[in-house]
C-alpha positions in Angstrom: 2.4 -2.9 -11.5 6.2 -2.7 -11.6 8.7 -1.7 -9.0 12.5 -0.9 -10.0 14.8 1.5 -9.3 15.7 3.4 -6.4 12.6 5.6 -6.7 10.2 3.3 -5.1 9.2 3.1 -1.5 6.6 0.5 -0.6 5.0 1.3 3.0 3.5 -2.3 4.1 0.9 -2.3 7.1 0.8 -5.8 8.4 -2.3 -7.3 10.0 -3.4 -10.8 11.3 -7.2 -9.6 10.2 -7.2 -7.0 7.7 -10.3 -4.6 8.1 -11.6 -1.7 6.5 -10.6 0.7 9.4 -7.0 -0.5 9.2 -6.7 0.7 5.7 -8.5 4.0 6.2 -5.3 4.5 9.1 -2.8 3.1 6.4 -3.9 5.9 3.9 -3.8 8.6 6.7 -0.1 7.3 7.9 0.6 7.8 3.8 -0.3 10.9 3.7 2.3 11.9 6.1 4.7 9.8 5.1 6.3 12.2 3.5 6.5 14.7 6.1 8.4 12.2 8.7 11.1 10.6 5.8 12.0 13.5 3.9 14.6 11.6 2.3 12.0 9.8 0.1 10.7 12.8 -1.2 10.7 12.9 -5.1 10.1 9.0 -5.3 7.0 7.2 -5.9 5.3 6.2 -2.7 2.9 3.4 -2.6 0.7 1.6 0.0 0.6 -2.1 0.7 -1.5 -4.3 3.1 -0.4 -7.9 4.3 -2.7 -10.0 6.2 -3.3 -13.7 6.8 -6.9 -13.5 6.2 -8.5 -10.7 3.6 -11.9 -11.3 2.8 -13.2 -10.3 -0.7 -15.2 -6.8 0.9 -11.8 -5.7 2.5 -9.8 -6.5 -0.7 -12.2 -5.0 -2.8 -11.5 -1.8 -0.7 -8.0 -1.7 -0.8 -7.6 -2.1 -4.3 -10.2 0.8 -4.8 -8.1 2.7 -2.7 -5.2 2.0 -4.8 -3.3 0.0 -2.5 -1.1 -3.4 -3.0 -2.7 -5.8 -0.9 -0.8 -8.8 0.2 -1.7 -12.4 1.6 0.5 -14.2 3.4 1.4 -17.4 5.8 3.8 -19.2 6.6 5.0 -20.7 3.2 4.5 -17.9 0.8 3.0 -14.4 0.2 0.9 -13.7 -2.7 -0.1 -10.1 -4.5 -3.9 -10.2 -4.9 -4.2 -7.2 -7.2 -4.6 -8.0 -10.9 -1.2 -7.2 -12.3 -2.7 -4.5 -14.7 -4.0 -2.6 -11.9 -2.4 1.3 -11.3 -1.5 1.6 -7.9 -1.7 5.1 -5.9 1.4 7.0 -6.0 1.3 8.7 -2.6 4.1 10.9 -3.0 2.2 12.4 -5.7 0.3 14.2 -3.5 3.1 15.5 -1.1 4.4 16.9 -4.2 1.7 19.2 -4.8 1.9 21.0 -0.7 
């Protein structure tokens, strides 16, 4: 998992309680992304989610879903994806419309 350049866009959803119907609306908003910033099109588009509380179901979700899932408070924000894991590119599919 490696972000450089100026070809990355990370799209963050931020929730107090992350559940699994926030990220199923996360994905949707991804997949139009695209369609409202046009000026991000041709760069890699990924999804993150930041919460203060993600319980292991939820996280287990998002990171099947291929999302960056974040935890924060109010000293520090960590990933909790394994740092081998591929994240979804969500301009990817934009591309192929």
């Amino acid at each position: 998992m490696r972000f450089s350049g100026n070809d990355v866009v990370v799209v963050i959803e931020a929730k107090t309680s992350l559940k699994n119907g926030d990220i199923e609306k996360h994905i949707k908003k991804l997949s139009d992304f695209l369609s409202f910033f046009d000026e991000h099109v041709g760069k890699r588009v990924y999804g993150a989610m930041s919460s203060v509380r993600v319980d292991s179901e939820v996280f287990a979700h998002a990171q099947a879903c291929g999302l960056l899932v974040l935890e924060a408070d109010p000293f520090k924000t960590r990933v909790m994806n394994d740092q081998s894991q591929d994240l979804k590119n969500f301009g990817e599919q934009n591309d192929k419309k």
